[in-house]
N, C-alpha and C positions, 0 to 999 in steps of 0.2 A: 899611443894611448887609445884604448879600443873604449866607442861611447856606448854605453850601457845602453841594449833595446828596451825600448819600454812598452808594453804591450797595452792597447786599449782597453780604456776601461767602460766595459761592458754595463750601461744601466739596468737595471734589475727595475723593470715595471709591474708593477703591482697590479691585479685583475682591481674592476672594478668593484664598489662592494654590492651586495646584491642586493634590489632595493624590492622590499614587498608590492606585488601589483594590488593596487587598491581598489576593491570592486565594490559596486552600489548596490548589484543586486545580485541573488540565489535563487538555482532553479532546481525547482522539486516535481518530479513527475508520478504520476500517482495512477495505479490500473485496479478494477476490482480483483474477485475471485482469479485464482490462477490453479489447476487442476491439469497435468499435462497429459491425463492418460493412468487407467489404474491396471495395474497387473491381478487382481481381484475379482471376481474369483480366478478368471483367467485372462490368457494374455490376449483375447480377441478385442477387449480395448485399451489395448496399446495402438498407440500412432504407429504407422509400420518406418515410418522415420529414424523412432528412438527416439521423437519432440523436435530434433534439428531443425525443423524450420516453421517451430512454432511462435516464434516473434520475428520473421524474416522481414512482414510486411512494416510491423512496426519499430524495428530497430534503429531506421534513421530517425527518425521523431524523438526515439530517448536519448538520442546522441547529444552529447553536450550537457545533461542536465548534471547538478552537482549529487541529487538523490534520487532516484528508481528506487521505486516503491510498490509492493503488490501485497495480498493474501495472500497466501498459501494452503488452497482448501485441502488437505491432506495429510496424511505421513511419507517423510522419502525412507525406503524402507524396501529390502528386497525379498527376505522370505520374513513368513510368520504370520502367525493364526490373531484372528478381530480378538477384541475383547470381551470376552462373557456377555457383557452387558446390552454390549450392543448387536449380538447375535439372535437376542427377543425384542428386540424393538422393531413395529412395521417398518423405518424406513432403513432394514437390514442390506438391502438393495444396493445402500451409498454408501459403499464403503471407500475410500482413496487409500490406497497404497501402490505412490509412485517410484519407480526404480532409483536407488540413487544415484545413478551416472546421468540423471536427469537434470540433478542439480546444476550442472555445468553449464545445460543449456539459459538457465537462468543468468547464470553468472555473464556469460557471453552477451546476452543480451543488452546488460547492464546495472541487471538491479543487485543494488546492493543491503537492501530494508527488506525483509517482510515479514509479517504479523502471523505469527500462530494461534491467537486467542481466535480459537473458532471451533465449530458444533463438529467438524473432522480430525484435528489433529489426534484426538483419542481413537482414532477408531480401531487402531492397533495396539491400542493399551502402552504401557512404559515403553515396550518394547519399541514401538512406533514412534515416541517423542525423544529417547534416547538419541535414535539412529538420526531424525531428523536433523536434533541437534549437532551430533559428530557432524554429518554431512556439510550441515549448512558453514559450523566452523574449521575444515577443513580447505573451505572454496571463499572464508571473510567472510562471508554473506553475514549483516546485523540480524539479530532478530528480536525480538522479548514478547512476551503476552502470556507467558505460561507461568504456573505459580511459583515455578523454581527459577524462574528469569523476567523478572515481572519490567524490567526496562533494561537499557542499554544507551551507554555512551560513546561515540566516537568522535574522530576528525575529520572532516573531509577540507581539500584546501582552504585548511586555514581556520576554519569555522567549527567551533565544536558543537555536536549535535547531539539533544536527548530524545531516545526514543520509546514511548511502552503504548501497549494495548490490552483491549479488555474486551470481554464477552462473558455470556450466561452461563457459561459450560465446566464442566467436570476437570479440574487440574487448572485452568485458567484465571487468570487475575479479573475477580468481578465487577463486571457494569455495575449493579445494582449498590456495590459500594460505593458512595461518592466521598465519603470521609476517607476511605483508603486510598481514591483514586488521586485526591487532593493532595496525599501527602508526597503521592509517588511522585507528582505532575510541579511541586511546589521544589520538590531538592531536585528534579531534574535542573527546573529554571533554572536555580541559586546559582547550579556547575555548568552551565551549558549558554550558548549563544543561542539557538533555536531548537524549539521541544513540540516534536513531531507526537500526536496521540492517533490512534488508530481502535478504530472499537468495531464488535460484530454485535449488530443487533436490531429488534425490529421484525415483522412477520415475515413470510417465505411466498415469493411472488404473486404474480400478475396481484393480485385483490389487496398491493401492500406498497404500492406506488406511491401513497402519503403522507407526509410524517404526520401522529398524530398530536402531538405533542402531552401524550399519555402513556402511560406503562403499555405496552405490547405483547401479548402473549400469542402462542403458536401451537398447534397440537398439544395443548396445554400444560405448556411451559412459558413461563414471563421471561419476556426477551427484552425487558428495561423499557428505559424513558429516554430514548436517544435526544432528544430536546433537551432535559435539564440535565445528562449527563455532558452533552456537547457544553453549553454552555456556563455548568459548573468547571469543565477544564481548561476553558480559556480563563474563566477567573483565575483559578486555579496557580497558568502560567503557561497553559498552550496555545502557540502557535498556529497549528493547522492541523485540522482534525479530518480523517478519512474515516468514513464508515463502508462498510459491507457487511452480508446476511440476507438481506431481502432477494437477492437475484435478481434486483432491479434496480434502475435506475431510480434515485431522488432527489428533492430537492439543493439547491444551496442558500446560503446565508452569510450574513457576511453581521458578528458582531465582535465589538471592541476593535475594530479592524484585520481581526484575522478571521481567515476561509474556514466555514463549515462547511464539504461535501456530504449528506447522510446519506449516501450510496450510492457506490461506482459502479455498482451490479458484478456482469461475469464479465472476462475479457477475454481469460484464454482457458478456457476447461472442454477438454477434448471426449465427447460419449459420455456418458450418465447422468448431466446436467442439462437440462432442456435450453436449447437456444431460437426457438420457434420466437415469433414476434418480438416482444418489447424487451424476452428477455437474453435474444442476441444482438442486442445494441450494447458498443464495446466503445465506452470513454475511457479516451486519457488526457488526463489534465494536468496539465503545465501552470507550478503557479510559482510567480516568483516575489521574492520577499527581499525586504533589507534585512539587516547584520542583527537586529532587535526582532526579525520575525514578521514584522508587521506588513502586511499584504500592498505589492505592489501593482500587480497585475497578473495575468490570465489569459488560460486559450483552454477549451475543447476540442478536441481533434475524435472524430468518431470515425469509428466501424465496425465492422459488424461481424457475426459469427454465424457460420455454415459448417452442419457434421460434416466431417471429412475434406472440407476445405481449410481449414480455420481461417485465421483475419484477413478481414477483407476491407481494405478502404471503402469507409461510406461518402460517396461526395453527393450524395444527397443531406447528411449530418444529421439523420435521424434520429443518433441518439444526444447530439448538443442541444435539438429542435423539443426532444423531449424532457430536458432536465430543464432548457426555459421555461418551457411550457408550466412546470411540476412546481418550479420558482417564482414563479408569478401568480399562482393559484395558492400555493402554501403559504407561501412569507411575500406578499405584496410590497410588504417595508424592508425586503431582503437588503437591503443597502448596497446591490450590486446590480450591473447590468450587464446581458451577456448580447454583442453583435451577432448580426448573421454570420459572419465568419467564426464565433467562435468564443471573441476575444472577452474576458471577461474585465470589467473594469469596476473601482469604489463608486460606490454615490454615496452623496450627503444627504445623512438624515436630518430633517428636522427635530 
């Protein structure tokens, strides 16, 4: 009698189940104007790169953050003629129409945000905001600010994020509305963990380094009330608010607990934007926040911009040295305080 083999019985282990990493804080990096080079009229201001190493010096710095953040002063956009309108206007000169295999270098970079509400995205008419668009959504890249995209919602690990911007201009979702801007900024909150605003406004360098906390106008055009539109949108249900327009650096503020920046200036615009003194000082600002938004802390990290070089570490931090400076003379009750390193931290208001 033959005894029956009995083969092991093999346990079957089960993976373990996957447990969500639970994190305190979110890091959002934020740069001003971005400009990589216009094919416009012609291609002698083009980077002779193609742009590839126009965030080389600052790419480990965005490393790790959860949102990279920028303007977009231009159109990505390969052929095609400006738009009527702005072929009689004096400042015909500035026109941005960047390639769009440029976009990639963005992407590479890191940034996944940036804001089209600004005085360039028209400058190539439909034609120019169409193409942007395609581009940007063909490489993810988020964007909103324009009147047919006035915000946008995503995920990033984990965290659902609203994002929209405004400015003065032509096809753009307006500053100057704050009833509009509340309603956009109030259903982002409802749907979203943390609701990023971004605005362009405010006059056009050196003589506009201050916020006035008054309407602003510019070759006589009203460029808003960057004051009560910022702090209408925290009510509102914003989080952190980035401004650019001026081409320079401004102040910050810090109310209800979350970050006003009112201008990051330039950071990477290559030829037809002046980067001579104040206005090639190049912040990036690192701000990190809890799962509600609310400001936890900060760093400036500066450098600077040279035609034909571009960014260049400043460890001098002339331009961190200068948005203190601009923050302590502006908003003395700014309810923030920024080290000589950088670091930006709350204070308690009376």
């Amino acid at each position: 009698m033959h005894q029956q083999k009995v083969e092991p019985r093999i346990q079957q282990v089960q993976p373990a189940p996957t447990v969500p990493i639970k994190r305190d804080s979110f890091c959002v990096a934020a740069v001003g104007d971005i400009m990589l080079g216009t094919s416009y009229p012609d291609s002698t201001t083009l980077p002779p790169d193609s742009a590839r190493n126009s965030f080389k010096t600052v790419k480990p710095d965005l490393a790790g953050a959860d949102i990279t953040f920028g303007n977009l002063e231009g159109s990505l956009l390969d052929r095609g003629a400006p738009a009527h309108y702005k072929l009689h206007q004096k400042s015909k000169a500035y026109l941005f129409r960047m390639p769009t295999r440029y976009a990639s270098v963005l992407k590479d970079a890191g940034f996944n945000v940036v804001s089209l509400a600004n005085n360039h995205i028209g400058d190539f008419g439909e034609n120019g905001r169409n193409s942007t668009i395609k581009t940007l959504d063909s490489l993810g890249i988020h964007y909103a600010g324009l009147a047919v995209k006035p915000s946008t919602v995503f995920e990033v690990n984990g965290i659902k994020y609203g994002f929209c911007s405004f400015a003065p201009n032509a096809n753009t979702v307006s500053i100057h509305d704050l009833k509009g801007a509340t309603q956009i900024i109030s259903e982002l909150k409802q749907r979203c963990d943390i609701v990023i605003v971004s605005f362009h406004g405010g006059g056009e360098g050196i003589d506009f380094e201050h916020v006035p906390c008054a309407v602003e106008s510019y070759i006589g055009e009203k460029r808003g009330d960057v004051h009560a539109f910022a702090h209408n949108a925290i009510d509102a249900g914003a989080d952190l608010i980035f401004g650019n327009g001026p081409h320079v650096n401004r102040a910050m503020e810090m109310y209800k607990n979350r970050l006003i920046a009112y201008s990051l200036g330039n950071f990477c615009t290559y030829k037809c934007v002046s980067v001579s003194g104040i206005c090639g000082m190049a912040p990036l600002l690192k701000v990190y926040v809890n799962k509600k938004g609310e400001f936890l802390s900060g760093r400036i990290i500066s450098f600077k911009q040279a035609h034909d070089r571009g960014l260049i570490r400043d460890t001098l931090n002339h331009a961190m040295l200068r948005i203190r400076m601009l923050t302590q003379t502006d908003f003395p009750a700014a309810g923030l305080s920024i080290s000589d390193s950088g670091h930006i931290m709350a204070v308690k208001q009376n």
